[in-house]
C-alpha positions as CSV (number, residue, x, y, z in Angstrom):
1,X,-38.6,61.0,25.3
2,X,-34.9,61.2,25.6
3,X,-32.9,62.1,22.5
4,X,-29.8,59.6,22.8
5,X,-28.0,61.9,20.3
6,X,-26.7,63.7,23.3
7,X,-24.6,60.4,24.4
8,X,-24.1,59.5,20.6
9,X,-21.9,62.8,20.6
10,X,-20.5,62.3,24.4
11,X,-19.2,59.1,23.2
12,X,-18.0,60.3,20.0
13,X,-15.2,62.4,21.4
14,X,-13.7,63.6,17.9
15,X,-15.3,66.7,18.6
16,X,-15.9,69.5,21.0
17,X,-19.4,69.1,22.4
18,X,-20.4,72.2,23.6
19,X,-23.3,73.7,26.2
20,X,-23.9,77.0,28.1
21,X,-25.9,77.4,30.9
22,X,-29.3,78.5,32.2
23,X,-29.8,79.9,35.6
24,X,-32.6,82.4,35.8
25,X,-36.2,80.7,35.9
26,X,-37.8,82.6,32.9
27,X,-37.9,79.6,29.6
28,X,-37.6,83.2,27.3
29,X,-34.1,82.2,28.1
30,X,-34.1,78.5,27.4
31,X,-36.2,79.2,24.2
32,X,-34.1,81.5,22.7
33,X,-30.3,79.7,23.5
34,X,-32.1,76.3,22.6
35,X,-32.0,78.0,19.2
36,X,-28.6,79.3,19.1
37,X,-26.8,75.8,18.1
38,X,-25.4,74.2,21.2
39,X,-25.3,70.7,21.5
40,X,-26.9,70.6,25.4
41,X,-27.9,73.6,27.8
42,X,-27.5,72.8,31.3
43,X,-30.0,74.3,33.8
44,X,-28.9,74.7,37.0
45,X,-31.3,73.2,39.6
46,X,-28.4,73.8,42.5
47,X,-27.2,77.4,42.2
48,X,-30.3,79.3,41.0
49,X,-34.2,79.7,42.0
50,X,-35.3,77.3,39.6
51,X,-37.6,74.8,40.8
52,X,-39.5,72.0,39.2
53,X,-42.1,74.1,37.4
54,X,-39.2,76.0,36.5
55,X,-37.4,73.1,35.0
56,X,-40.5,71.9,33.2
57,X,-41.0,75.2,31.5
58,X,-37.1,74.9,30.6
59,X,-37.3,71.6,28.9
60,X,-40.3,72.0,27.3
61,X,-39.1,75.0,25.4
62,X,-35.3,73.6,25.3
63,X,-37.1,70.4,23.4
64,X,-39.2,72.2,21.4
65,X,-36.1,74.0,19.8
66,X,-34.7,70.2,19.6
67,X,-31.9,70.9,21.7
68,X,-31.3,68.4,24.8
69,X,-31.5,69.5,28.8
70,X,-28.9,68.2,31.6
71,X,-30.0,68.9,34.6
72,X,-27.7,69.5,37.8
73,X,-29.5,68.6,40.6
74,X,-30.0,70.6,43.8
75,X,-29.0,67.3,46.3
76,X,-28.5,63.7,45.6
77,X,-31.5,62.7,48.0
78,X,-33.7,60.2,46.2
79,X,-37.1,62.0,46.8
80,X,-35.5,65.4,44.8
81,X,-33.6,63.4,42.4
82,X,-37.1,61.2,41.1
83,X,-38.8,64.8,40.8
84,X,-36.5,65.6,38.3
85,X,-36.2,62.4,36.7
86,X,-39.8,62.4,36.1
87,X,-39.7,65.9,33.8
88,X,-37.6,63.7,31.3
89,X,-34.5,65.5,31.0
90,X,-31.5,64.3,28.7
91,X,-29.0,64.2,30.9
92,X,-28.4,64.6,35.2
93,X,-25.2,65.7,36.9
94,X,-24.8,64.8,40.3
95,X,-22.6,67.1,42.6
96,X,-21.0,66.0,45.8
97,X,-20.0,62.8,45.2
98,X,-17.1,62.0,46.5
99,X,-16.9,58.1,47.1
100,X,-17.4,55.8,45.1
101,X,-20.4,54.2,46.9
102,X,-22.1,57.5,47.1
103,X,-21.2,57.0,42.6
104,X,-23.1,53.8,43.0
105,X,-26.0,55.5,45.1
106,X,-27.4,58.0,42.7
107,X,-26.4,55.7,39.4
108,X,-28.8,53.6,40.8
109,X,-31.4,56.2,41.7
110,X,-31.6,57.0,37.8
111,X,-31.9,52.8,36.6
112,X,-35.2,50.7,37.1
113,X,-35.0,47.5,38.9
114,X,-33.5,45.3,38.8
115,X,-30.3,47.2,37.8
116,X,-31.4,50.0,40.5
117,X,-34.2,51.4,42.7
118,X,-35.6,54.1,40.8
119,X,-39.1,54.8,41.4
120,X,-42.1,54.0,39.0
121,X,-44.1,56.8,38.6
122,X,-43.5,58.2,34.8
123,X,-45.1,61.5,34.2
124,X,-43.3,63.8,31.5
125,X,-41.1,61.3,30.9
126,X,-43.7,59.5,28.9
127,X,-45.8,62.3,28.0
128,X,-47.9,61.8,30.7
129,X,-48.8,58.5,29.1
130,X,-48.7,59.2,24.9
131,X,-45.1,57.4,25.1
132,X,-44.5,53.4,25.5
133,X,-43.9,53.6,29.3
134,X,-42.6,50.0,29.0
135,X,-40.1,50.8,26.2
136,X,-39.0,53.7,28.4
137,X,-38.4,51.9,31.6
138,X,-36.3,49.0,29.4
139,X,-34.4,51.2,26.8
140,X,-35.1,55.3,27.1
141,X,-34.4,55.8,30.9
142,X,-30.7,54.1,29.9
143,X,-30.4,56.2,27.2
144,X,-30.3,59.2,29.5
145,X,-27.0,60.0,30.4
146,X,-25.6,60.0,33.8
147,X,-22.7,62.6,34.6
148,X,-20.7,62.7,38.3
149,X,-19.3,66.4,39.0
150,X,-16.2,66.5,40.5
151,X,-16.0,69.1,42.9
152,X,-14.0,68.4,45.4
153,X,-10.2,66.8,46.6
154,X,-12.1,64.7,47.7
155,X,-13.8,63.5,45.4
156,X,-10.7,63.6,42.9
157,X,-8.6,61.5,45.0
158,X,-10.9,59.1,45.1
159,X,-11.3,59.0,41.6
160,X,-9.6,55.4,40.7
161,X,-12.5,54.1,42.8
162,X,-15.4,56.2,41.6
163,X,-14.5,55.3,37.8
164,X,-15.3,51.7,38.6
165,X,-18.2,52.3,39.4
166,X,-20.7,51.0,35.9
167,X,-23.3,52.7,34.1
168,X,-21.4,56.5,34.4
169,X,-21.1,58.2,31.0
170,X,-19.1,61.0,31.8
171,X,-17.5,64.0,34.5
172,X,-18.0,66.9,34.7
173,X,-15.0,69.3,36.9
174,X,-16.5,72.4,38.4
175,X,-13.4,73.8,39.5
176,X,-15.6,76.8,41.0
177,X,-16.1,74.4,43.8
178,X,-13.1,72.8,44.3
179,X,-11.3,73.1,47.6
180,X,-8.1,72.5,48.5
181,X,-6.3,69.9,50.8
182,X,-7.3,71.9,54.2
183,X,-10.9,72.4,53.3
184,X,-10.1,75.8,52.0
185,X,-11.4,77.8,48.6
186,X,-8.1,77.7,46.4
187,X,-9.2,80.2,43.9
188,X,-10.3,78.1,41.2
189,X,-6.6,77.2,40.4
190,X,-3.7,76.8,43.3
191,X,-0.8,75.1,42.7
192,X,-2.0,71.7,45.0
193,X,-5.9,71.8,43.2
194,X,-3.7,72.2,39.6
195,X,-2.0,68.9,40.2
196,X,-5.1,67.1,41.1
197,X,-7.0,68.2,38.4
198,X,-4.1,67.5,35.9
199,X,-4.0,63.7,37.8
200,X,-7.2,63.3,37.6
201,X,-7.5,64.0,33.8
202,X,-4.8,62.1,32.9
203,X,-6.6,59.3,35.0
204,X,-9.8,59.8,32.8
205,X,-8.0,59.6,29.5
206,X,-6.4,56.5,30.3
207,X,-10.1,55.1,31.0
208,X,-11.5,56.3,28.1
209,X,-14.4,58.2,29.9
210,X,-15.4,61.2,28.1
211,X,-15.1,64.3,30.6
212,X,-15.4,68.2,30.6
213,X,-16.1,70.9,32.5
214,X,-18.7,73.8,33.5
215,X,-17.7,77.4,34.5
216,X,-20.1,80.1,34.2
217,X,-17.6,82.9,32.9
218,X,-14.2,82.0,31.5
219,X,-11.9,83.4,28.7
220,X,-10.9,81.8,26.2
221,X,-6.8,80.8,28.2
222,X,-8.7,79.1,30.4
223,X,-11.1,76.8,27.7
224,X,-8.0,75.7,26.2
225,X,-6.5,75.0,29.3
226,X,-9.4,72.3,29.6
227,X,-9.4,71.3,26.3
228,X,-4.9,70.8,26.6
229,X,-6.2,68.2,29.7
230,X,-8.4,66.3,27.0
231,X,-12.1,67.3,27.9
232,X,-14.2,67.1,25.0
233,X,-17.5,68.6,27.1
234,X,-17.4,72.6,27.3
235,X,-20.2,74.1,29.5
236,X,-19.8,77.6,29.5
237,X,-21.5,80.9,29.4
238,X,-24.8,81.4,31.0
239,X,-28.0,83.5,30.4
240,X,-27.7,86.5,33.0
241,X,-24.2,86.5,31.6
242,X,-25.1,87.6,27.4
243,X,-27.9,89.9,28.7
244,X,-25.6,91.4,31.0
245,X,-22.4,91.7,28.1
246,X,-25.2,92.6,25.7
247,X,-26.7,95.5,27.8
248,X,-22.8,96.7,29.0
249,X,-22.0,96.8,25.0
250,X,-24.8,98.5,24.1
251,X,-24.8,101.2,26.3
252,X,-20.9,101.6,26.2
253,X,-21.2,101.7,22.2
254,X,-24.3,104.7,22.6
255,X,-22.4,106.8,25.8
256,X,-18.9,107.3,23.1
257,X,-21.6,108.6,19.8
């Protein structure tokens, strides 16, 4: 069942809402920062070795704690994108898009006919049948929220067209992806990528669509760089990450007794 909560709080927007990521395939770590206090986790099914077993296994122990799952999928191919669907997550983030009829292409792949052409086939979604399949085809699978990640010039240039596009809740920027004008990394933040990303939040505030961002590591200079732009969605930190700052403490703290 989806927990609309998450896009109560997305919509909100007088508050931070805040999310880390998973990326190893073990649900120890889903159980455990699904009990921590952030508003979302976001498990990464693009970056990471987690497949759909995997994913279950992370939403069943993210719900169980009662905290909601966004999923970033692998591709935006349809036959992927209905797999994940089907495990009922809270929320989807579709990289890659950089038009705005590849926007309308996978906003539709999440909605039921007539508004789109997702599939029938409700599994977890419904609790494998325990839930109102009927009241989740007309009102839960809406309620999910539906997030484009911009990760490209691209796909920031082409904004004003993408943010017609209906039925979007939100952005995400992944500036670990972006690239510059030539095609090129820009290391995160070049002067040219700077100024699109600064365009293209100022673009989003005037629309009123909420919008944040996910980076794996980052101090706290850069959060409030994000926050100064307006995003009011923080995905940061992720679970290699604390074990790793955990285990580099601990030992550091017992080599100087």
């Amino acid at each position: 069942m989806i927990r609309p909560y998450l896009k109560r709080k997305i919509e909100n927007k007088d508050a931070l809402v805040v999310g880390t990521h998973i990326e190893m395939t073990d649900s120890i770590c889903s159980e455990v920062l699904g009990r921590v206090g952030f508003d979302f986790v976001l498990v990464a099914a693009d970056s990471s070795e987690n497949g759909y077993s995997a994913l279950r296994n992370h939403m069943t122990a993210l719900h169980s704690g009662g905290t909601p799952t966004v999923v970033r999928v692998e591709s935006n191919l349809q036959s992927h994108v209905s797999r994940v669907l089907e495990l009922g997550p809270d929320g989807i983030i579709f990289p890659a898009v950089n038009t705005a009829e590849q926007a309308k292409n996978v906003v539709s792949q999440c909605l039921y006919p007539p508004a789109g052409r997702r599939r029938y086939s409700p599994l977890r979604a419904v609790g494998y049948g325990l839930d109102d399949a009927m009241r989740f085809v007309r009102e839960d699978s809406v309620e999910m929220c539906r997030f484009i990640q911009l990760d490209s010039a691209e796909s920031l240039r082409n904004l004003p067209d993408i943010l017609e596009v209906d039925m979007i809740d939100g952005f995400f920027f992944s500036p670990g992806e972006l690239l510059r004008h030539d095609g090129t990394p820009d290391g995160l933040y070049g002067p040219d990528t700077a100024v699109l990303l600064r365009e293209a939040a100022a673009l989003l505030g005037e629309s009123g669509k909420p919008f944040g961002v996910s980076v794996l590591t980052a101090g706290v200079d850069v959060l409030k760089f994000w926050v100064e732009l307006g995003a009011t969605i923080i995905a940061s930190g992720t679970d290699f990450g604390y074990i790793l700052d955990g285990a580099s403490g601990n030992l550091k703290d017992i080599r100087e007794l």
